[in-house]
C-alpha positions in Angstrom: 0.0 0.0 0.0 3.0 2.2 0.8 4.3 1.9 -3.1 0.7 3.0 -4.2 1.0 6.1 -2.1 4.2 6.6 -3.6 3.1 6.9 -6.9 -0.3 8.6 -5.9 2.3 11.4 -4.5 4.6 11.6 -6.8 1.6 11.7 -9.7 1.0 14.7 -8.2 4.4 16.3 -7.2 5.0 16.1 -11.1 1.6 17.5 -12.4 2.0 20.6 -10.2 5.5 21.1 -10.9 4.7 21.1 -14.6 1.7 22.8 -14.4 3.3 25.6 -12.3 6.0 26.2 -14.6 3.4 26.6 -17.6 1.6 29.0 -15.6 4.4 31.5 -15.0 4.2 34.7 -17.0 6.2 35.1 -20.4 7.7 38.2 -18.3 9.4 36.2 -16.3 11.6 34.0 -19.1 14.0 35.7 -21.0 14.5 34.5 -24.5 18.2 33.0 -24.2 16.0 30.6 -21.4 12.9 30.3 -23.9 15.0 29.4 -26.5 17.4 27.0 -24.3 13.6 25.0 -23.4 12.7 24.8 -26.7 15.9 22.3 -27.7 14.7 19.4 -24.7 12.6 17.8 -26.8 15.6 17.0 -28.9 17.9 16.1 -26.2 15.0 13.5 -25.3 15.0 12.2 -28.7 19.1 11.9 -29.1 19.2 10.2 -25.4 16.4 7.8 -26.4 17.9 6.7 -29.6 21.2 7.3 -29.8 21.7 4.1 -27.3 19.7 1.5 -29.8 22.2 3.0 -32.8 25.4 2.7 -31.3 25.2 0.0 -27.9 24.9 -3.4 -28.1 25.2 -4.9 -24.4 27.9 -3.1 -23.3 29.7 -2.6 -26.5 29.5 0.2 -28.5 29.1 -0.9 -32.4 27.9 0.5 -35.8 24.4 -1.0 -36.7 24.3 0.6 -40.2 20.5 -0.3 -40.7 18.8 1.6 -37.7 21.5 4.4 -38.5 20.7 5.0 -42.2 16.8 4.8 -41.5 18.0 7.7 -38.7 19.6 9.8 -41.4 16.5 9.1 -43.7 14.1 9.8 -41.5 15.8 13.3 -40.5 16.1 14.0 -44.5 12.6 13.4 -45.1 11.3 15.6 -41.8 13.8 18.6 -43.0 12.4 17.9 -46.8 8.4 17.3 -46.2 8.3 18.7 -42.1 5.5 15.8 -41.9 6.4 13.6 -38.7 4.7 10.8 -39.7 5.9 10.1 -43.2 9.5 10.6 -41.9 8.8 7.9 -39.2 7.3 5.6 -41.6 9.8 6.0 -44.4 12.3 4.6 -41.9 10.4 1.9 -40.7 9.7 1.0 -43.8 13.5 0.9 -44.9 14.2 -1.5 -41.5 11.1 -3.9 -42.6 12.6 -4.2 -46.0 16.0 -4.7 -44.7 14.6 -7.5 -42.4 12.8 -8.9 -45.1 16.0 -9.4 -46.9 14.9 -6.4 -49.8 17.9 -4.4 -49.3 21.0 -4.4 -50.5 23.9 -3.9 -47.3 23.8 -6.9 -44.7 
């Protein structure tokens, strides 16, 4: 019961802390600090997937599939600025790579 307090509390810790920080006014953030927030987003993205491109284990290797569907999928979001065609233009290069379709193994 203790654990489901826990996360009852910190649920809630977490909402208001966000929620606090949206609330302030634009006043009180310069723009060096708005423009500093605006780059975690990407930060997120790099430390979510630059691990499953370049670790294995404990090893750190060159996977060239996953890392040419990452360069493709950043082309085609800088060429069409559509999310989701990006995404599935590089999913679509790791199916046909596991399907045996293309040409580097």
């Amino acid at each position: 019961m203790n654990l489901f307090w826990t996360y009852v509390l910190m649920s809630i810790a977490t909402y208001l802390s966000r929620r606090l920080f949206l609330r302030l006014p634009d006043h009180l953030l310069s723009p060096r600090l708005k423009n500093g927030l605006m780059f975690i987003p990407v930060g997120i993205f790099a430390g979510l997937i630059f691990p499953s491109l370049f670790v294995q284990g404990e090893h750190i290797v060159f996977q060239p599939v996953p890392f040419v569907a990452s360069l493709v999928c950043l082309a085609v979001m800088a060429l069409s600025k559509n999310v989701f065609l990006s995404f599935g233009v590089s999913l679509g290069l790791v199916v046909l790579d596991s399907l045996g379709f293309l040409p580097w193994q």
